[in-house]
C-alpha positions in Angstrom: 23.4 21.0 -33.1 25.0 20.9 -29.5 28.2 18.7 -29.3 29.1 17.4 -26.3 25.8 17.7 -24.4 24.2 14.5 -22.5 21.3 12.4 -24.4 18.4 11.1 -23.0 19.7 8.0 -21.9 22.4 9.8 -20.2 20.4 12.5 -18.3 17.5 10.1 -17.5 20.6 8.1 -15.5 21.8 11.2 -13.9 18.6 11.8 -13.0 17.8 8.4 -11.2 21.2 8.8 -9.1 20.3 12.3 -8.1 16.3 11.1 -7.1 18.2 7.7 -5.2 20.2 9.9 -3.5 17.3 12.2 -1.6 15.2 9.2 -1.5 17.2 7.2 0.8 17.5 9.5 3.6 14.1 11.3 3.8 12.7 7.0 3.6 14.7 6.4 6.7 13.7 9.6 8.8 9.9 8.7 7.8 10.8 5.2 8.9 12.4 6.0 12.0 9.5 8.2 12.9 7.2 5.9 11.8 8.6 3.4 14.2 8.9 6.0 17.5 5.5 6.9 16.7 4.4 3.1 16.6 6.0 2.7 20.0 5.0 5.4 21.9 0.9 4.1 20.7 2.0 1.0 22.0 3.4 2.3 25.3 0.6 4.2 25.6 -1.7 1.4 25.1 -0.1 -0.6 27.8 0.3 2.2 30.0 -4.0 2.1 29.7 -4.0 -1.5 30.2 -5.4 -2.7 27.0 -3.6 -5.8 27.3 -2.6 -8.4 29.4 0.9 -9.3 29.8 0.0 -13.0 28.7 -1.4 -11.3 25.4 1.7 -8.9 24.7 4.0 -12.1 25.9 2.2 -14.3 22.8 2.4 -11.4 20.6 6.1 -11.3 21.2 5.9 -14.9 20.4 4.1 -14.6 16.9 6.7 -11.8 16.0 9.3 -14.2 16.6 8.3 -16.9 15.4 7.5 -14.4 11.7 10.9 -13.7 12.0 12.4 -16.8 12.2 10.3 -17.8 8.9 10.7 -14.6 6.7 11.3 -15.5 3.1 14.2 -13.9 2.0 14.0 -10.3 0.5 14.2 -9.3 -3.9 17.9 -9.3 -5.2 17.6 -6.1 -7.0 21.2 -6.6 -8.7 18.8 -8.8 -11.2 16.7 -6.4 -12.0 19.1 -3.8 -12.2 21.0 -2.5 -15.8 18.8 -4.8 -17.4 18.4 -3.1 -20.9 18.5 -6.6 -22.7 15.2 -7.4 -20.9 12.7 -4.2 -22.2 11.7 -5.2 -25.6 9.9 -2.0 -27.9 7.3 -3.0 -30.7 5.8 -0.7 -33.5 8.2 2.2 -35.4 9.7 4.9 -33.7 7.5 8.4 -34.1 8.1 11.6 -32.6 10.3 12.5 -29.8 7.6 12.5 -27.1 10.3 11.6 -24.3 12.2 14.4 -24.4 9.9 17.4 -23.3 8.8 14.5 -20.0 12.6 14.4 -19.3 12.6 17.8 -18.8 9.7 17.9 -16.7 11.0 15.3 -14.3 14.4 17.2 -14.4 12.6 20.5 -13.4 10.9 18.7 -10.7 13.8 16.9 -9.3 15.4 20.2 -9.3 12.7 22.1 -7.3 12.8 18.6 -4.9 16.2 19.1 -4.3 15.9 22.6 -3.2 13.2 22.1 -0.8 13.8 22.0 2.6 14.4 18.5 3.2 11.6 16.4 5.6 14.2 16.7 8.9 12.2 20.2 9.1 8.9 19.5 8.0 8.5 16.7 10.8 10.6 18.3 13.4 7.5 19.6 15.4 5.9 16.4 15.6 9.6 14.8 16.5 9.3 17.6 19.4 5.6 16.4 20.5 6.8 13.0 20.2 9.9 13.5 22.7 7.2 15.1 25.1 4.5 12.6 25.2 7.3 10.1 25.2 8.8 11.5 28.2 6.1 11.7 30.0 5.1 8.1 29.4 8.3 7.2 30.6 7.4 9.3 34.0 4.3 6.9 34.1 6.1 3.7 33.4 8.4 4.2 36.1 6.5 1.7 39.1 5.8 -0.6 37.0 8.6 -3.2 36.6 7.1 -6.4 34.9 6.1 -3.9 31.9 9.4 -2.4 32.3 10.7 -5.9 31.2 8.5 -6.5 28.1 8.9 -3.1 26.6 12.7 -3.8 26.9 12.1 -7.0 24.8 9.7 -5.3 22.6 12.6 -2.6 21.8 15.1 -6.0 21.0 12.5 -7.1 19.2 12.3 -4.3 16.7 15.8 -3.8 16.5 15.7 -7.3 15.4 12.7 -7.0 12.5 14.7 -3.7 11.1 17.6 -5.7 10.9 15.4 -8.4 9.0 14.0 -6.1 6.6 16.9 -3.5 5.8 19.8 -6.0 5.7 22.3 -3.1 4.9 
């Protein structure tokens, strides 16, 4: 026998800080690109005139009023540590978690080594920046749009704010 080496418990809870640690950043880049992606579409849209400004103004108005009636978000700390709460029926048989930790350890390993998504999506960050760039050529003589894209931008700051309180 090995002395001194982790259980299961303990490396499945090494394992869950180590996957929460890459999982937060590469979420946020995919968010943030998700978002610049969503308003250059939108830009572009306007630039083509899809929409009146009375229908973007009444959009801005429904997003609003969403905001001001969001139900608040899942506490996680209740969830969280909860051990009291699983509850395991039948006997106890073979060790059949064991080999599945190690598989999920191998493959949080490889994940780790990977080049991270900042370079996977970098080329479509650098199309992004153009076609973004020129859109902004375009929008430059036209000021009443120049005005709702401003409020659009507070806008979404003020949904991200809403949805990722931290």
């Amino acid at each position: 026998t090995v002395i001194g080496s982790p259980n299961t418990k303990e490396r499945l809870a090494d394992m869950e800080k180590r996957l929460s640690a890459l999982e937060k950043p590469a979420k946020n880049q995919v968010v943030d690109l998700h978002d610049e992606l969503h308003d250059v579409e939108g830009r572009l849209n306007r630039l083509e005139g899809k929409k009146t400004i009375k229908e973007r103004v009444g959009e801005l108005e429904d997003r609003i009023d969403s905001l001001e009636h969001t139900a608040p978000a899942l506490d996680s700390s209740i969830i969280k540590d909860n051990e009291e709460g699983f509850h395991f029926h039948g006997h106890i048989g073979p060790n059949t978690v064991e080999p599945s930790v190690d598989q999920v350890e191998s493959g949080l390993t490889a994940i780790e080594k990977a080049p991270g998504p900042a370079e996977a999506i970098r080329p479509v960050v650098n199309r992004l920046d153009e076609v973004s760039e020129r859109v902004n050529e375009l929008e430059d003589s036209t000021h009443p749009k120049k005005t709702i894209a401003t409020l659009e931008k507070r806008l979404v700051a003020l949904e991200k704010q809403v949805q990722d309180p931290e």
